[in-house]
NUDRENDREN-290958 format. One record per residue (C-alpha): residue in one letter; x, y, z. Coordinates in steps of 0.5 Angstrom, whole numbers, plus 500, padded with zeros to 3 digits. Layout:
REM residues N
AXYZ/...
***
This chain:
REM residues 975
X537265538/X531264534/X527267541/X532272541/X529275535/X522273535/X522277542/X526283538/X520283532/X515283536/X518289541/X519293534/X512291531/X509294539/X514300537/X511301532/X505301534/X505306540/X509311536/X504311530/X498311535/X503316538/X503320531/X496320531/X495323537/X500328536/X498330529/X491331531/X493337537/X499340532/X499347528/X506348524/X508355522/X514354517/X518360520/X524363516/X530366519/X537368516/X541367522/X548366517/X553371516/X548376512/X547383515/X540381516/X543375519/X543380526/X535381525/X535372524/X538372530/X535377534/X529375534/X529367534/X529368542/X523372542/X520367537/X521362541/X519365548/X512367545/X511359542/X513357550/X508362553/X502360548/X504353550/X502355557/X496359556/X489355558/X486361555/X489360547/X489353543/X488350549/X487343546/X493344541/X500344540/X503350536/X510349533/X514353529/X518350524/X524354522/X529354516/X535359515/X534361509/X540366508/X537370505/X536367499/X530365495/X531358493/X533356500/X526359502/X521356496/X525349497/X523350504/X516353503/X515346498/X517341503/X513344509/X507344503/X507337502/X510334508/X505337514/X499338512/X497342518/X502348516/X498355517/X502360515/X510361513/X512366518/X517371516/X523372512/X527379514/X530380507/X525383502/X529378496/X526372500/X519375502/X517378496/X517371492/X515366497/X509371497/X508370490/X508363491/X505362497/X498364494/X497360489/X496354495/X492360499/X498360504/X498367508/X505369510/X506374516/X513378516/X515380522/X521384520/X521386512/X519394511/X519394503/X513399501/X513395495/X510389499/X504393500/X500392493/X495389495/X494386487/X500383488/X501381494/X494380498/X496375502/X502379505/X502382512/X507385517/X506386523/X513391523/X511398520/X512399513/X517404510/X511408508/X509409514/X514413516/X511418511/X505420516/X510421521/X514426518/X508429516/X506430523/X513433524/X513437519/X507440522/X508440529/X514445527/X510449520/X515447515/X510448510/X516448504/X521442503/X526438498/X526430497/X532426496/X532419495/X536413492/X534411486/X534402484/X540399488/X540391489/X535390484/X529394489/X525400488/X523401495/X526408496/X523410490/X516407492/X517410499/X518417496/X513416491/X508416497/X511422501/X509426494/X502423494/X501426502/X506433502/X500434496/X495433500/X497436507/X499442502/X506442503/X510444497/X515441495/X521446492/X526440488/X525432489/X531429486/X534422485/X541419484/X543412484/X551412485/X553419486/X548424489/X553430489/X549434483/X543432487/X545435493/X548441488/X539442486/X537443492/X542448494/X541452488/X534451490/X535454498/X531447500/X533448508/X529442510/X531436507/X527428507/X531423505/X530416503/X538412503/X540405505/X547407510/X552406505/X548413501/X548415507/X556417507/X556420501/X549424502/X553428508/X559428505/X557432498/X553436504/X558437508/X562440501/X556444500/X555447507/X548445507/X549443514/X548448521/X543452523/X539454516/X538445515/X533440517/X535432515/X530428516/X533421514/X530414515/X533410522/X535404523/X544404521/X549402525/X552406530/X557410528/X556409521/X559415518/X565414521/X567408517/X571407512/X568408504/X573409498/X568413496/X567418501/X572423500/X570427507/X573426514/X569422520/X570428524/X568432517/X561428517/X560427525/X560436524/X555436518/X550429521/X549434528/X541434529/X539430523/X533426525/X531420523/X526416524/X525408525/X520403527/X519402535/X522397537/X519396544/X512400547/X513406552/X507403556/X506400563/X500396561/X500389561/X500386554/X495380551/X500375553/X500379560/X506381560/X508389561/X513392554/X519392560/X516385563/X518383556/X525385555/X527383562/X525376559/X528377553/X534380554/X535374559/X535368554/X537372547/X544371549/X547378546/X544377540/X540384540/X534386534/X531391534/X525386531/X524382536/X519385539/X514384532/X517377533/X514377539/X508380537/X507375530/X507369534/X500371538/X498375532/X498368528/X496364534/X489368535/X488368529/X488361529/X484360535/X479363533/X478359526/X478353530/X473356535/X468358530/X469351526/X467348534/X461352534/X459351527/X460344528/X458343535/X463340538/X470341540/X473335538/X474337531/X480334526/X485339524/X488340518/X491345512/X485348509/X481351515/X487356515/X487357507/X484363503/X480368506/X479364513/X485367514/X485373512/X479375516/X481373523/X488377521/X483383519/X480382525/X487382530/X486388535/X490387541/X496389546/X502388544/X510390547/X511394541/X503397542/X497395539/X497391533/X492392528/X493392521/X490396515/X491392508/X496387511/X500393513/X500394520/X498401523/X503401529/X508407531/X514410529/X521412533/X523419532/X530420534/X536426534/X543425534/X546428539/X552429542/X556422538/X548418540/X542417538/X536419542/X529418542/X525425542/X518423539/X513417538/X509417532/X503414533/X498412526/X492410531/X492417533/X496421528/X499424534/X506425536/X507424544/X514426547/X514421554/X521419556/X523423550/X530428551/X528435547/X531436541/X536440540/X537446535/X544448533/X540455532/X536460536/X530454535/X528451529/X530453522/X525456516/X523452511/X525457505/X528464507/X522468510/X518473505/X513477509/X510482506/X509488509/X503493506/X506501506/X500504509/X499511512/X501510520/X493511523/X497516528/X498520521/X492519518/X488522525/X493528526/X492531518/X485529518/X484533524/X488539520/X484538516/X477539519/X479545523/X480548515/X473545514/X470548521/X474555518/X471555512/X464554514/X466560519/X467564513/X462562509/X457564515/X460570516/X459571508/X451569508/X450572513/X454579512/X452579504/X449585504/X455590507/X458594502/X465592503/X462584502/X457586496/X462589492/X466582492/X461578489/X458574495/X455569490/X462567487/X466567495/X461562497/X463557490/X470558493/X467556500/X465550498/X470548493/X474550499/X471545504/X471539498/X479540498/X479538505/X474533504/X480530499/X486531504/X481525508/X479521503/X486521500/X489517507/X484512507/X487506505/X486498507/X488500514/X482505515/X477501512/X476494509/X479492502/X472491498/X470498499/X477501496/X475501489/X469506491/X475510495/X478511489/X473514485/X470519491/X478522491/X478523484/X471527484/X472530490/X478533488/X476536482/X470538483/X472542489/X479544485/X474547479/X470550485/X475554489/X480555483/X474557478/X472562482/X478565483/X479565475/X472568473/X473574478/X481575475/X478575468/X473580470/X478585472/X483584466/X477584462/X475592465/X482594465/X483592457/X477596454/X482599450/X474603447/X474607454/X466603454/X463602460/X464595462/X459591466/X460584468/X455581473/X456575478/X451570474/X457570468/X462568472/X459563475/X456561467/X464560467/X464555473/X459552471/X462550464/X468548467/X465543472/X460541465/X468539462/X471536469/X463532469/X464529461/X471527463/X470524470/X464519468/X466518461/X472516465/X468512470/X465508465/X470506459/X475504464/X472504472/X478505477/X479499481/X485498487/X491494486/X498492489/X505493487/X510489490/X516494491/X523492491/X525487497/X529488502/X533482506/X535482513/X538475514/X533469512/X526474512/X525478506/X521483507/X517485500/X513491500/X506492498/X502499496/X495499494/X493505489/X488506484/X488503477/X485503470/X487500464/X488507461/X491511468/X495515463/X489517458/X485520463/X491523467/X493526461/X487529460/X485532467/X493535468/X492538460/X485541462/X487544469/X494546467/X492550462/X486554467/X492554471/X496558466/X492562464/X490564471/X497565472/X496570466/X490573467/X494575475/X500577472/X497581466/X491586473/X498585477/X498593478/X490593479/X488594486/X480594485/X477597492/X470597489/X472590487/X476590495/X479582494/X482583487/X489583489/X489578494/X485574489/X491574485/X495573490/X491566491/X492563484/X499564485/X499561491/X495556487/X498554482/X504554485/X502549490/X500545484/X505545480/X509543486/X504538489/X502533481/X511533482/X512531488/X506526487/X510524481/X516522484/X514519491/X508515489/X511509492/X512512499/X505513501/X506516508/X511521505/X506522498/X500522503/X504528508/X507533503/X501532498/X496534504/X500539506/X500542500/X492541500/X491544506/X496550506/X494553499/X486551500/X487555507/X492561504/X487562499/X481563505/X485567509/X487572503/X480573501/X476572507/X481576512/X480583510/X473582510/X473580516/X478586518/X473591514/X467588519/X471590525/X472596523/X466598519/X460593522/X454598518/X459598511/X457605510/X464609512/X467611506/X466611499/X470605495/X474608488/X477604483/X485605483/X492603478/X498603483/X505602480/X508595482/X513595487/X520592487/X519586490/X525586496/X526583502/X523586508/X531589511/X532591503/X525595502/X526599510/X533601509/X531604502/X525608505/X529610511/X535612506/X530615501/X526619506/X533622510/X535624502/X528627501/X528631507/X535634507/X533636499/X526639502/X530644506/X535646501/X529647497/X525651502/X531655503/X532657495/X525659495/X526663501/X531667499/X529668492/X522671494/X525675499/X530678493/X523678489/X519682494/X526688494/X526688488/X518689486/X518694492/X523698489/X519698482/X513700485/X506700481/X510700475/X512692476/X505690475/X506692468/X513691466/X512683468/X505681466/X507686459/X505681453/X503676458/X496675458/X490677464/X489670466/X496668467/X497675471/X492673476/X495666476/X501669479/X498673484/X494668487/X501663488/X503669491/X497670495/X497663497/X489662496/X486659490/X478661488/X477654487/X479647491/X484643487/X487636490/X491631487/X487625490/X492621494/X491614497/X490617503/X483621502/X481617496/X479622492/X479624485/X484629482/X478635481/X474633485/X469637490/X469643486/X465648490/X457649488/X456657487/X461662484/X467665484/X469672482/X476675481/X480682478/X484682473/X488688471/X489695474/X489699469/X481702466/X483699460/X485693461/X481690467/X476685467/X472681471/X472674471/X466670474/X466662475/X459659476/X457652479/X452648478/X449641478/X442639477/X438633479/X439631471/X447629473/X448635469/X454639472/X455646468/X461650469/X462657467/X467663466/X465669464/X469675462/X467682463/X469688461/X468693467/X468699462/X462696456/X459690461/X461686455/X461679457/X468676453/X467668455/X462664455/X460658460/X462650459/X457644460/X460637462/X455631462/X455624465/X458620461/X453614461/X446615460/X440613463/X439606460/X445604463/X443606469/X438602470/X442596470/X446598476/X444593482/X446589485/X449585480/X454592479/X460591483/X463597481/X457600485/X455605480/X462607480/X466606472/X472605472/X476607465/X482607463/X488610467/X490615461/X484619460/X486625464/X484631463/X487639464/X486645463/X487650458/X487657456/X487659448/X489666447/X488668440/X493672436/X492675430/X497674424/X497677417/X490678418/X487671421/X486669428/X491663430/X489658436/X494657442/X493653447/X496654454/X496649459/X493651465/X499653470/X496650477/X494644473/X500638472/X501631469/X502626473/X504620469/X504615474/X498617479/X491615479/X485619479/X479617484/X473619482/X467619487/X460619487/X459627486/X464626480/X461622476/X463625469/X468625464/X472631462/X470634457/X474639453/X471645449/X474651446/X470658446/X473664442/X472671445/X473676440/X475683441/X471689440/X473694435/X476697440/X482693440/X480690446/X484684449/X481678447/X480673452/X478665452/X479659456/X477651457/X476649464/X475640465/X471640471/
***
């Protein structure tokens, strides 16, 4: 017995020898990473679970590598931490005091373990690598500077979501996020983040709202908001609810876009939750074509990896020894062990190379403090789920896009942050549940109201080829300056209205000239040009015309029967203080308060989701009405009494002053015109294509009325007398004419002519009759007719008589019609004239009218009465005179568009008259008679001509009877 267990002691001190010498070694050539894992019955316990065989396959094929930590032993230590914070720091204490060549704490997948075992872990200079936590409150590097990841954080689906937002131009979106829930912010910092990046990228964030229990009011916001693109931030039990309340708002179809965070359980809407009040069914319509986005669990790529593996080689391996226990961080899992293992790796190597020697001892404080953070800042490799690299402990690594459709999720895009590139390799296209993607807001597009370029062109053109007239008509005017028919029309003034003319067209050009036609800069200056050029052309054209009709009314109103002369140089005196008026109006204008360019916004017009605002561009200042005001007083006052002065010379026609008429007939045109267009400008000054058409019209069709009715019958003159020296030129009145329409006024003629016609016959016949019963009965009186008829009559009046009956006249007298322009008494015969009256010796005379015009203008008529028994002359002669003297002669030139010819009032007519003396109680008594071939024609116009130039003077001559009891004898002849 006593050998017995002396051999037994002996055999355990030699055990224990050996396994000392063993645990040497083996401590000598181990690294420890005190790994922690939920694998219990937590929801996070699926991840604990899932990424354990990839944990494990990574350690096994870094034990194998020949090329990594070839000298020593990498293990992992694991715990199951449950998701609770004691286990893991209880964990964490004993893996600190019981190995000392612990590098790293490797893990958790639950943000209520990672955070505090962080926070302690850096106080012993221990670095911790998670592998599955994506809190963004993790990423605060003042907090937690010993944290990395290698899975990417909630924040890291910003960039992503960004990249979508632009690959489809959504510029304008809404944020909904859940607010603390479970004691952790981590939707609340992922928004915040979001925010910080739509700001900088320019997207404009329409509403942001939160909630914590109840999102309904938030999801109510963003409807009222029509927020159509949506970003949320919920775990999946907010989830249920968010889409309900959506569902309930109809925030769903093809106007909507969710783009949610990935990663909840497959058909997560249709499980059941007391606080969802919608159907699965309901829920499943409403999530059709949500997006969502997740980390990548495994790499598209076909390259071999850092641990030689392909991504597909890799999950052929995993998906061999994870016994169905899946997670989607088993690749990140996988990816960690190396990251921690080079890292390692290469601490060691430099130790070897600073020492010079490979055979170096291994303990924890080579792998604490910056060490490690430096070899973990310089990771960049291949791994299975892309290239690992990290960024302030965050891992720069890609992100899933993915769509429902059809009851399953599908991968529609990669997001790689390396990049910033979103790829679409072994995606499925998305599917839109409209025509294509929906807008981001209700689309307003802004559609400026500018005058068709097709328009524009075809007016312009109307109004060159009245340009190209006027210039005609200006030519025509300077060159023909010195005919009769145009020099009495005051070419001067004609060619002021030319020009006013041509500026008129010129405005039609300028008034149609919007940002379409030239740049935007160069508006302002438009607009300035317009109101000059129309004005002044306005007060051209316009101002001609008045100065001329005031010209006629003023002659026509000389109520003193002076001869009036108004020259051309005081008409345009008038044109040019006018143009002083529009000069002092427009640059005080200019000055004070310049006209700029600005828009309008007109009432918006909606066809489905596009709002369409129109736009118009017009001229402003700040006291537009002021100056408006002010040109609209002072024109509409020179049009008014235009208008007055035409209507006042509406019964002139002015030969000698040949375009009188038609001048008046231009300031009707005109000021109708006007009148119509300010209207029309008024009340459709918002529709400038119509406001632009009407407006130009009116421009150009009473600028080319009054052209035509001015110039026209000059032209017409030219063709039919080219030298100007035809006929003479008299100044006439005419009854104004009822003013009918053409079927009226020719039915009424044609009736009055037949009406007249048939009068003239009966009449004729009257006379006929009466004059052959006349005739019998004087043949059967004898030579006793001529005395019992003319008894008592005077000798003149039986000579009268005679002559009638003789049908001949000692002298021409005509009534000046129309057709031969000529005067009432004109052309009265130079020389003399004789004739008997009276057959008896006692009673007969001789009556003797002589003739004359001498070179000085002075006409003298006489009329003598001779006694054929005494040779007694009984009547003396009369003298008529010009009526102006020599004076005023010497101003007619050719400023005198009467040529010479004065044209009084229509009144001043003249007749002739016999006076027969009488002689009662002893005192002659004077008794004037009118002359029998002379009549009163109230409504006719006498012309006067050249050889006419006199005004009629009466004068009396008194022939007294000899004391033989002659006849007496006196007469007044108006020549």
């Amino acid at each position: 017995m006593i050998v017995k267990q002396t051999v037994a002691r002996w055999f355990c001190i030699l055990h224990y020898i050996f396994s000392v010498c063993e645990s040497v070694d083996n401590e000598k050539g181990r690294i420890v990473i005190a790994g922690l894992f939920p694998l219990t019955d937590v929801p996070e316990g699926v991840i604990g679970r899932g990424v354990k065989p990839a944990v494990d396959l990574a350690v096994k094929m870094i034990s194998d590598s020949t090329d990594l930590l070839p000298d020593h032993n990498l293990q992992i230590l694991h715990s199951n931490t449950k998701c609770d914070m004691a286990v893991a720091t209880k964990f964490f204490f004993d893996m600190v005091d019981s190995n000392k060549t612990m590098v790293m704490v490797f893990g958790d997948a639950c943000s209520s373990v990672s955070g505090p075992i962080a926070e302690i872990s850096k106080e012993w200079n221990v670095s911790l690598l998670s592998y599955a936590d994506t809190d963004p409150a993790l990423s605060d590097r003042k907090k937690y500077h010993n944290f990395y990841r290698t899975v990417p954080s909630d924040n890291d689906f910003n960039p992503a979501r960004l990249a979508l937002l632009r690959k489809f131009n959504w510029t304008n979106v809404g944020t909904i996020f859940q607010g603390v829930s479970k004691g952790t912010a981590r939707y609340g910092h992922a928004h915040n983040h979001l925010i910080s990046l739509l700001e900088k990228a320019d997207v404009k964030i329409i509403k942001s709202t939160a909630f914590v229990s109840d999102p309904g009011p938030a999801i109510k916001t963003l409807k009222k908001t029509d927020t159509r693109i949506i970003i949320g931030n919920f775990d999946e039990k907010m989830a249920r609810q968010v889409f309900c309340h959506a569902h309930q708002n109809r925030m769903f179809g093809p106007k909507y876009q969710w783009i949610i965070l990935g990663g909840y359980a497959e058909n997560w809407w249709s499980v059941d939750d007391p606080n969802v009040s919608c159907t699965a069914a309901e829920l499943n319509h409403t999530i059709d074509g949500y997006i969502s986005t997740d980390i990548l669990p495994i790499s598209s790529s076909r390259k071999k990896t850092e641990s030689g593996l392909t991504p597909n080689n890799y999950m052929k391996r995993y998906n061999e020894t994870n016994k169905g226990q899946y997670s989607k961080y088993n690749g990140y899992a996988f990816d960690g062990v190396w990251v921690i293992a080079k890292a390692v790796d290469k601490i060691i190597k430099k130790a070897q190379a600073k020492q010079n020697n490979t055979d170096i001892r291994i303990d924890g404080d080579m792998f604490r403090g910056d060490k490690i953070s430096a070899a973990l800042n310089d990771t960049n490799f291949r791994g299975v789920t892309g290239t690992v690299r990290f960024h302030g402990g965050d891992r720069i690594g890609s992100i899933l896009f993915e769509q429902y459709q059809g009851d399953r999720m599908v991968k529609i895009a990669e997001y790689h942050k390396i990049r910033d590139k979103l790829t679409y390799k072994n995606a499925h296209k998305i599917i839109w549940r409209g025509k294509g993607p929906p807008i981001d807001r209700k689309l307003v597009r802004v559609e400026y109201q500018r005058v068709p370029k097709s328009i524009y062109f075809s007016i312009c053109t109307l109004a060159g080829v009245g340009i190209v007239l006027a210039i005609f008509f200006l030519v025509t005017n300077i060159i023909f300056r010195e005919h009769r028919y145009i020099k009495m029309s005051s070419p001067n003034l004609n060619n002021i209205i030319i020009v006013g003319c041509i500026l008129t067209y010129l405005s039609v050009l300028l008034l149609g000239t919007d940002g379409g036609v030239v740049h935007i800069l160069y508006l302002g200056h438009i607009c300035t040009s317009r109101a000059w050029v129309l004005s002044v052309g306005f007060t051209l054209a316009f101002g001609a015309m008045f100065s001329k009709t005031w010209r006629v009314h003023s002659i026509f109103t000389d109520i003193k029967l002076h001869k009036k002369v108004i020259k051309d140089y005081k008409l345009i005196l008038v044109v040019t203080i006018l143009l002083v008026i529009d000069a002092a109006i427009l640059v005080t204008w200019q000055i004070l308060d310049p006209l700029q360019t600005s828009t309008k916004n007109l009432t918006t017009m909606v066809e489905g989701d596009l709002d369409i605002v129109p736009v118009v561009e017009y001229c402003k200042s700040k006291q537009m009405s002021i100056w408006l005001g002010l040109i609209y007083a002072y024109k509409g006052l020179l049009l008014v009494f235009g208008c007055f002065l035409a209507w006042e010379t509406r019964q002139v026609s002015i030969p000698a002053l040949n375009d009188s008429k038609y001048i008046g007939m231009s300031v009707y045109n005109v000021v109708i015109m006007c009148v119509c267009g300010a209207a029309v400008s008024v009340v459709i000054n918002d529709q400038p294509t119509s406001s632009f058409v009407i407006i130009s019209f009116f421009i150009i069709f009473s600028t080319t009325i009054t052209l035509c009715l001015v110039f026209g019958p000059k032209l017409v003159e030219l063709k039919r007398d080219p030298t100007g020296e035809e006929r003479r030129i008299r100044a006439k009145l005419q009854k104004p004419k009822k003013q009918t329409s053409r079927e009226e006024a020719n039915y009424d003629l044609h009736k009055k002519n037949e009406d007249l016609q048939a009068e003239n016959i009966k009449f004729r016949n009257i006379i006929s009759e009466k004059m052959r019963v006349l005739h019998d009965l004087m043949e059967q009186l004898g030579e006793d007719t001529h005395e019992i008829y003319f008894a008592g009559k005077s000798p003149i009046h039986k000579k009268v008589v005679e002559l009638r009956l003789a049908d001949s006249s000692p002298s021409k007298f005509s009534t000046g019609s129309d057709a031969d322009d000529g005067s009432l008494f004109s052309d009265i015969s130079c020389g003399s004239a004789s004739w008997t009256i009276g057959n008896s010796p006692a009673n007969k005379f001789h009556y003797h009218a002589n003739k004359s015009v001498t070179s000085a203008c002075t006409d003298t008529s006489v009329i003598e009465c001779v006694d054929d028994v005494s040779k007694h002359i009984r009547m003396s002669s009369l003298a008529r005179t010009n009526r102006y003297d020599e004076d005023e002669d010497d101003d007619q030139g050719e400023d005198d568009v009467f040529g010479g010819v004065y044209c009084g009032p229509p009144k001043q007519r003249g007749s002739i008259v016999t006076n027969n003396i009488h002689k009662e109680n002893g005192r002659a008594n004077l008794i004037t008679e009118v002359h029998p071939l002379v009549h009163d024609f109230p409504n006719k116009s006498y012309n006067t001509t050249d050889n006419d130039l006199s005004r009629p003077v009466l004068s009396t001559m008194k022939v007294g009877s000899d004391k033989g009891g002659k006849n007496d004898c006196s007469t007044a002849l108006l020549s």
